[in-house]
C-alpha positions in Angstrom: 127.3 130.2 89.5 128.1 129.8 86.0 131.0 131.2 84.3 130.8 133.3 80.9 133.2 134.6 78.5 132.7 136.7 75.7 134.7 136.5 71.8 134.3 138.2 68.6 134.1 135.5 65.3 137.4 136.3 63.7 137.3 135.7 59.9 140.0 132.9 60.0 137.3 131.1 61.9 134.6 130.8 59.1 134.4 129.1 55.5 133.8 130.8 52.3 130.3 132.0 53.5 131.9 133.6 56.6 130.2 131.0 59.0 132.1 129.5 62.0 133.5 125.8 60.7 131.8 123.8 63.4 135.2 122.7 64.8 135.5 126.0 66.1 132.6 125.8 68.6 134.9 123.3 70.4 137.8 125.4 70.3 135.4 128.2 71.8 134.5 125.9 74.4 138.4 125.1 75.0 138.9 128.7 75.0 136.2 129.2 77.7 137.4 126.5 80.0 141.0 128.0 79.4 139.8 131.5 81.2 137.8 129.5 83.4 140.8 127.7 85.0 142.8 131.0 84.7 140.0 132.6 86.7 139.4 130.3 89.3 141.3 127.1 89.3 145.1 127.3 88.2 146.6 127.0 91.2 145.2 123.2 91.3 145.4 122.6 87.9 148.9 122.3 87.8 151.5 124.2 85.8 154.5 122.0 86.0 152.9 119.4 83.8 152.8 116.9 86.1 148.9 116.1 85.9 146.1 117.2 83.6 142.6 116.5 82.1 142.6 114.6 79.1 139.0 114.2 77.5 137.1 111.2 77.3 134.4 112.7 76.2 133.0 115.8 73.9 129.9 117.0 72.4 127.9 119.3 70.8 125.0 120.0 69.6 124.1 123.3 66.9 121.1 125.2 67.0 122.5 128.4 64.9 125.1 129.6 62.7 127.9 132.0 63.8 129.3 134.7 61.7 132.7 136.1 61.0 132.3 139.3 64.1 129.7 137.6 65.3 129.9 138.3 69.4 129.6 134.8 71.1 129.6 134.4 74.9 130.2 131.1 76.0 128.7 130.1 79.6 130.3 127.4 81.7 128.8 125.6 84.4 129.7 121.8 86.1 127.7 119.6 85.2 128.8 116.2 87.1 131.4 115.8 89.4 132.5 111.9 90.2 136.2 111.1 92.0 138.3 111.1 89.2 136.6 112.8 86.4 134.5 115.6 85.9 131.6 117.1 83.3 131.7 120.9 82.0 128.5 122.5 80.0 128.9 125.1 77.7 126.3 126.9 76.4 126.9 129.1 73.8 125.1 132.4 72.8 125.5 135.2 69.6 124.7 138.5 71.4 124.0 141.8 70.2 122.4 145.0 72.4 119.0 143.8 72.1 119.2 139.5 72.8 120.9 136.3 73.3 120.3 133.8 70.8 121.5 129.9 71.5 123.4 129.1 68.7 125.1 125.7 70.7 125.2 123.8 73.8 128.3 121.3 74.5 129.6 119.0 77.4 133.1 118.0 77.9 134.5 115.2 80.3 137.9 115.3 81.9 139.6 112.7 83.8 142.2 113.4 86.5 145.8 112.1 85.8 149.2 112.3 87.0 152.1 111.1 84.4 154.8 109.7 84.7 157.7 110.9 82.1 160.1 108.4 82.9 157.5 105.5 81.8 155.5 107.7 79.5 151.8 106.8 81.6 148.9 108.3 82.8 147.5 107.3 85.8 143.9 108.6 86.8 143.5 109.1 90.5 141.2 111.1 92.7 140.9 114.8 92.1 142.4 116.8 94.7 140.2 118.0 97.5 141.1 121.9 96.7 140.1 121.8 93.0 136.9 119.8 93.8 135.5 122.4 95.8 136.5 125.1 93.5 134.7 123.3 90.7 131.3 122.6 92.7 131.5 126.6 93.3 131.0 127.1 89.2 
């Protein structure tokens, strides 16, 4: 089961042309994973900031441009799942009423930590069991 979610090209988004700065695909793709833990997983991830998912990893790769009000839906699915780290996909669609056209597909790779403040470190360690199983459900 993948996971999509839909948003409008706001102007601040594009150049001089009115086309998305390619930047902004990742943030798309952050905004994606964003409702994707809200959705399903942030009761694992952690609010009290005593873990997280830093990135060791990011890529995409354009087919299309996007335009300011463009309508983009973003489609997340798990790509890799290992002990401590994780892969997300994200393919990336401009739709209208009538079709879907690719206009980017992406990967991102997390790896579990816990930090301590008091020595300012990251540790990675094993993902928990509970999030594990909600990620092999996307």
């Amino acid at each position: 089961m993948a996971f999509s979610y839909r948003h409008r090209v706001q102007f601040f988004e594009t150049d001089g042309a009115q086309i998305v700065h390619f930047s902004n695909y990742f943030r798309f793709m952050e905004m994606a994973e964003t409702a994707l833990y809200e959705t399903f997983l942030e009761k694992e991830k952690g609010r009290d900031g005593s873990h997280g998912f830093p990135r060791v990893n990011v890529q995409c790769h354009y087919k299309a441009p996007l335009r300011f009000r463009d309508e983009v839906e973003i489609c997340v699915s798990l790509k890799e799942i290992r002990s401590k780290s994780f892969t997300l996909r994200f393919d990336l669609f401009k739709v209208s009423e009538t079709q879907k056209e690719p206009v980017a597909e992406g990967e991102m790779s997390m790896v579990y930590v816990t930090f301590d403040f008091a020595n300012r470190k990251m540790t990675p360690g094993a993902l928990p069991e509970a999030f594990r199983v909600k990620l092999m459900q996307i």
